[in-house]
Structures are given as C-alpha cells and as structure tokens.
C-alpha positions in Angstrom: 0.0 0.0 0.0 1.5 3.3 -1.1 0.4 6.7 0.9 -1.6 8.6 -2.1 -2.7 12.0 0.0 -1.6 14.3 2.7 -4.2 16.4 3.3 -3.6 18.9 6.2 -6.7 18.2 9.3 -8.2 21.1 10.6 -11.4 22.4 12.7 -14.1 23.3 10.9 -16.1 25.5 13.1 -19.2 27.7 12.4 -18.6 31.3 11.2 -20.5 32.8 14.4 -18.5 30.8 17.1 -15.6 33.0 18.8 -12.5 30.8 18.8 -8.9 30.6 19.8 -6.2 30.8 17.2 -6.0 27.4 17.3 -8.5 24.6 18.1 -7.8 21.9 20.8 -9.6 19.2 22.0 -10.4 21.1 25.5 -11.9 23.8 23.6 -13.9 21.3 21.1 -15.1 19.0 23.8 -17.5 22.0 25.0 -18.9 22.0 21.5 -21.2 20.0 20.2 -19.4 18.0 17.4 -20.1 16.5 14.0 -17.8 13.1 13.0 -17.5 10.6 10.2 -18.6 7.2 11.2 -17.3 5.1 14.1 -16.0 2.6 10.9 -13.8 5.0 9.3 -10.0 5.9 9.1 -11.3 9.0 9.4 -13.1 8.7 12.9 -10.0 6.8 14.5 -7.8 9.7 13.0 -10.2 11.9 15.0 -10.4 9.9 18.4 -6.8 9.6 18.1 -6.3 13.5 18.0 -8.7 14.0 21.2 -7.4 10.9 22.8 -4.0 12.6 22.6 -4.6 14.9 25.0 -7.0 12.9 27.0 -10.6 13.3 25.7 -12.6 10.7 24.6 -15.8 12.9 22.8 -18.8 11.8 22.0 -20.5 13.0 18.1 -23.6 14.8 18.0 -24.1 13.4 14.5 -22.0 11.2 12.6 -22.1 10.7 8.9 -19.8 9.9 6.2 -19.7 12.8 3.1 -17.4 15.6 3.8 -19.2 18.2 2.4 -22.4 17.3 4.3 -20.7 17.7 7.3 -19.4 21.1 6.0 -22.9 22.2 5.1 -23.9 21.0 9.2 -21.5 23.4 10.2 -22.5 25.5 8.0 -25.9 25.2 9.5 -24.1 25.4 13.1 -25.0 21.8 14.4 -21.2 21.5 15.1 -18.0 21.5 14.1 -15.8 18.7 12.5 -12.4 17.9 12.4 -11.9 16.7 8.4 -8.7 17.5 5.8 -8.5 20.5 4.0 -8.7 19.1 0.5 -6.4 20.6 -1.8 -6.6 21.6 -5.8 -10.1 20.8 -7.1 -11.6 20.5 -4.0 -14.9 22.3 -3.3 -13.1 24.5 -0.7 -15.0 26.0 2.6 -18.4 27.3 2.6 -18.8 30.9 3.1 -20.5 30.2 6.7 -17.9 28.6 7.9 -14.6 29.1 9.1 -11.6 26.6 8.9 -8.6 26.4 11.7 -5.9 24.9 12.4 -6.3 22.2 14.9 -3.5 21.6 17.9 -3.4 18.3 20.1 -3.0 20.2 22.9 
C-alpha cells in the first residue's frame, strides 16, 4: 500500500463561534461535534487527535460525506475535524470558518 494523500486536518467551526487561534480538544469538547462514522480511518484519525490529550468525545451526529458535514457546520449543528482538500476541492463554505487544529 502506497500513501496517495496528505491532506492537512483542521477544525471546521461555524462562522459565528468566537475561537482561539487554534483549536484543541479542551476547547472542542465544549462544542457539540459532527464526525465521520465510528467505521472509518477518518473517525480513528479523530479519536486519536482527542485521545491525545485525554478526551474521549462523543459526536452529536455522525455521517460519512465531507461536504455534508461542511454544510452542518455550516448550518451550526457543530463543528468537524476533516482534511483540508487541496486543488479541485470544493473548498470552505462561506459560513464557515476553517482552523488549524492543535493536540494540545
């Protein structure tokens, strides 16, 4: 198996929500959160992040197509940890704001 992407992670929060520079997983546990389902590489990414610094969260939805979850956020059910897709990509919705995302 050869790696084939190396898309950066980072918060994607709702455009109204005052946050710090750069998103932890004490700050996101006090939010309600949207993740992909408990089945994918991309959930254990996720619990891995939070479990790095001692959180183990629980989603208030989970689902599996990114730009659902962006338009959630979008909508302000949550935020969500997912890659910032690079050329090609359909980007980040207007509503929403992206940040980077530190494990501690």
């Amino acid at each position: 198996m050869s790696h084939w992407r190396s898309d950066p992670m980072m918060a994607f929060i709702p455009a109204g929500w005052k946050a710090p520079k750069r998103i932890t997983p004490p700050w996101l546990m006090e939010k309600p959160l949207i993740f992909n389902d408990s089945t994918t590489h991309m959930y254990r990414l996720t619990m891995e992040w939070f479990a790095a610094a001692g959180h183990t969260p629980r989603a208030r939805i989970e689902l599996n197509f990114t730009e659902a979850m962006k338009s959630l956020v979008v909508a302000g059910y949550g935020a969500a940890l997912l890659p910032l897709e690079q050329a090609g990509a359909v980007g980040i919705p207007p509503a929403c704001r992206c940040c980077r995302s530190s494990p501690n």
